[in-house]
C-alpha positions as CSV (number, residue, x, y, z in Angstrom):
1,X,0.0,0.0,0.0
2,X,2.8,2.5,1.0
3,X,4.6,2.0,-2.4
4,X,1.5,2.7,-4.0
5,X,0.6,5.8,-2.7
6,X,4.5,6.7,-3.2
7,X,4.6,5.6,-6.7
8,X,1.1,8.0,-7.2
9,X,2.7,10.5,-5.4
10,X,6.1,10.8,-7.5
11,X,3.3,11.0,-10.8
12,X,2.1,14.0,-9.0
13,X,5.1,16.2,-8.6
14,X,6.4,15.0,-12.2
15,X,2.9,16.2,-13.4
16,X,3.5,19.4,-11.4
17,X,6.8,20.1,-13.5
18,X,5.3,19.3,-16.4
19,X,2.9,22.1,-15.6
20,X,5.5,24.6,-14.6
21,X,7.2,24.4,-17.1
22,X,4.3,24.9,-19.7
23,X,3.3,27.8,-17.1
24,X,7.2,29.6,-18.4
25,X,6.0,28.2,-21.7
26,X,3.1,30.3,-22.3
27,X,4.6,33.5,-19.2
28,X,7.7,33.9,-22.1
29,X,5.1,33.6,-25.5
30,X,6.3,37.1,-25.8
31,X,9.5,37.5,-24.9
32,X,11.8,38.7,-27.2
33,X,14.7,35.4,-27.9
34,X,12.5,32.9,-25.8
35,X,11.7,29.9,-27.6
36,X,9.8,27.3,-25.7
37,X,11.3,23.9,-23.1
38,X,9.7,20.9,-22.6
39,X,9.6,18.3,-19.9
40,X,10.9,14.6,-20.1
41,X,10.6,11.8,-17.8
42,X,12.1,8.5,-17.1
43,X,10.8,5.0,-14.4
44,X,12.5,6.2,-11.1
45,X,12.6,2.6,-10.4
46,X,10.8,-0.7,-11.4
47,X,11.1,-4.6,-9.3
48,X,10.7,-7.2,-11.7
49,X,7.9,-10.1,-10.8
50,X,8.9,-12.3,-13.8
51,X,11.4,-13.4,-15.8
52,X,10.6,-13.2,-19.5
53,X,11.0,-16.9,-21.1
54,X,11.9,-18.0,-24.2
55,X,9.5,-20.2,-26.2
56,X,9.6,-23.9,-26.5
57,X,8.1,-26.1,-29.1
58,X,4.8,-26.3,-26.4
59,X,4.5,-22.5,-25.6
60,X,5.6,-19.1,-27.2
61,X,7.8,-16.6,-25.5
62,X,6.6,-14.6,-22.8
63,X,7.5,-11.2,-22.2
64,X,9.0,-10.4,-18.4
65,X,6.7,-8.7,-15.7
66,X,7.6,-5.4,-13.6
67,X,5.8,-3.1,-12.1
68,X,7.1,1.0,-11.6
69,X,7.9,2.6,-8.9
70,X,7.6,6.0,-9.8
71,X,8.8,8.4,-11.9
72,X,10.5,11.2,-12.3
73,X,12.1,14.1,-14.1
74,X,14.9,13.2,-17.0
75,X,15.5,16.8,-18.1
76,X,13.9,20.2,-19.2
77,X,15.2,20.5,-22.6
78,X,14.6,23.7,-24.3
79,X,14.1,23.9,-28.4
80,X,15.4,26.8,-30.2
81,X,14.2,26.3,-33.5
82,X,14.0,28.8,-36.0
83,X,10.4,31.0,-35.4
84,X,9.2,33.1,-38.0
85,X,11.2,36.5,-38.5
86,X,8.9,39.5,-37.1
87,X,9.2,43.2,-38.8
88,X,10.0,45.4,-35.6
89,X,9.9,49.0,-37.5
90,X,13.7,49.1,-35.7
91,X,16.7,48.5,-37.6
92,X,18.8,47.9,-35.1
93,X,16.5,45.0,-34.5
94,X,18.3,41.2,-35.7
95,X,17.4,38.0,-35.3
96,X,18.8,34.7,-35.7
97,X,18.4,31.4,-38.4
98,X,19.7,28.3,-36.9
99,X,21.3,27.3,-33.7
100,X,23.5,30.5,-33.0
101,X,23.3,32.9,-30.4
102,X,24.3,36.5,-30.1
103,X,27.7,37.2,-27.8
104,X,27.5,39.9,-25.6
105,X,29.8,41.3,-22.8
106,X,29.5,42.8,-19.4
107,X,32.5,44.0,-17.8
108,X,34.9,40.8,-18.1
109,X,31.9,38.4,-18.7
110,X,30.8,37.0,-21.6
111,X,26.9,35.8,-21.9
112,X,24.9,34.3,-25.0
113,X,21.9,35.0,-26.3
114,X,19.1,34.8,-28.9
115,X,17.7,38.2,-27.7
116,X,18.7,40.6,-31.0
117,X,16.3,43.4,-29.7
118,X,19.1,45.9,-29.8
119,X,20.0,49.7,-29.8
120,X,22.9,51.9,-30.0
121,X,23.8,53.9,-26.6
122,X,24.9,57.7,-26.7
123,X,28.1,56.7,-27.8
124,X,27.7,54.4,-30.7
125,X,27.9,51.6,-28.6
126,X,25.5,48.8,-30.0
127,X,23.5,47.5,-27.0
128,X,21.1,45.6,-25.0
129,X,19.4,48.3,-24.3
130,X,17.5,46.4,-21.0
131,X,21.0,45.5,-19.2
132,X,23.6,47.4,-20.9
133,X,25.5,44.2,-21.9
134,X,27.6,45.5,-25.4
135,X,27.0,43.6,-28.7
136,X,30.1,41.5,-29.4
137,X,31.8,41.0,-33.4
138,X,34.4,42.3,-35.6
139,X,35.1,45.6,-36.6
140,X,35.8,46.3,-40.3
141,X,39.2,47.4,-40.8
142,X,40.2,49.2,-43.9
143,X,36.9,47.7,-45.2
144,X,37.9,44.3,-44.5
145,X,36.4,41.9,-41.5
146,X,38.6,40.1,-40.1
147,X,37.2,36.8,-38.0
148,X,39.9,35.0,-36.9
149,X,41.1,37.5,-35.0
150,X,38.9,37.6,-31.2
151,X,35.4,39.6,-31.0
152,X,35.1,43.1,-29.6
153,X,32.4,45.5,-29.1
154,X,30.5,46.9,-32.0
155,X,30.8,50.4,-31.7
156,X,29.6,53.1,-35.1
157,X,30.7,56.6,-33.8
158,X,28.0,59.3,-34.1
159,X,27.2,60.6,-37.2
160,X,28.6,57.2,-39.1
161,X,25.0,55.6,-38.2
């Protein structure tokens, strides 16, 4: 009876991250870079009553018998597929076809994201305007890009815009 109501209770809390994370699913819908997770779950553990058996000329095979003993969470993958590209009315506005992400930097950190809902600050600096975090690439030199060499921030001076 006890492993029962534990087995039952383990579906419950699985259930309640399912619904958590469908509850982020559909709080982000429309957040700028946010794509969508999903849940996956695996037998916490499972006692076997009986051993499968091969057949005989008499009888066929039989296949084993176990019951579960719960379940639980395997991982929260999230899916970053390609969504449909949305007109802003900004051009500073990008967005992104594939896998990648956009580097950014604050201070000595480097972060990634797929948020390309950008601006330039009063200095040229292009931006995230919400935290400040500068856009990372590589500056044309003498009208040549160079990408082997490391990323730095993207900076247009005023009036070059």
């Amino acid at each position: 009876m006890i492993r029962s109501l534990f087995t039952g209770e383990s579906g419950l809390k699985s259930h309640q991250t399912r619904m958590d994370v469908i509850g982020n699913n559909i709080a982000n819908v429309n957040t700028v870079g946010y794509k969508t997770s999903r849940a996956t779950f695996e037998d916490m553990l499972s006692q076997k009553m009986k051993d499968a058996s091969a057949s005989n000329g008499n009888i066929g095979s039989t296949n084993p018998e176990q019951v579960g003993l719960g379940v639980q969470t395997s991982s929260i993958d999230i899916i970053e597929k390609d969504g449909a590209p949305v007109v802003t009315g900004k051009n500073t506005d990008l967005c992104l076809s594939g896998d990648g992400m956009f580097v950014v930097r604050r201070g000595g950190d480097t972060y990634y994201t797929r948020d390309g809902a950008f601006s330039f600050d009063a200095e040229g600096n292009y931006i995230l305007p919400g935290s400040g975090h500068f856009v990372q690439g590589w500056m044309a030199k003498d009208g040549v890009i160079d990408t082997t060499s490391a990323t730095e921030d993207i900076k247009i001076p005023i009036g070059r815009r």
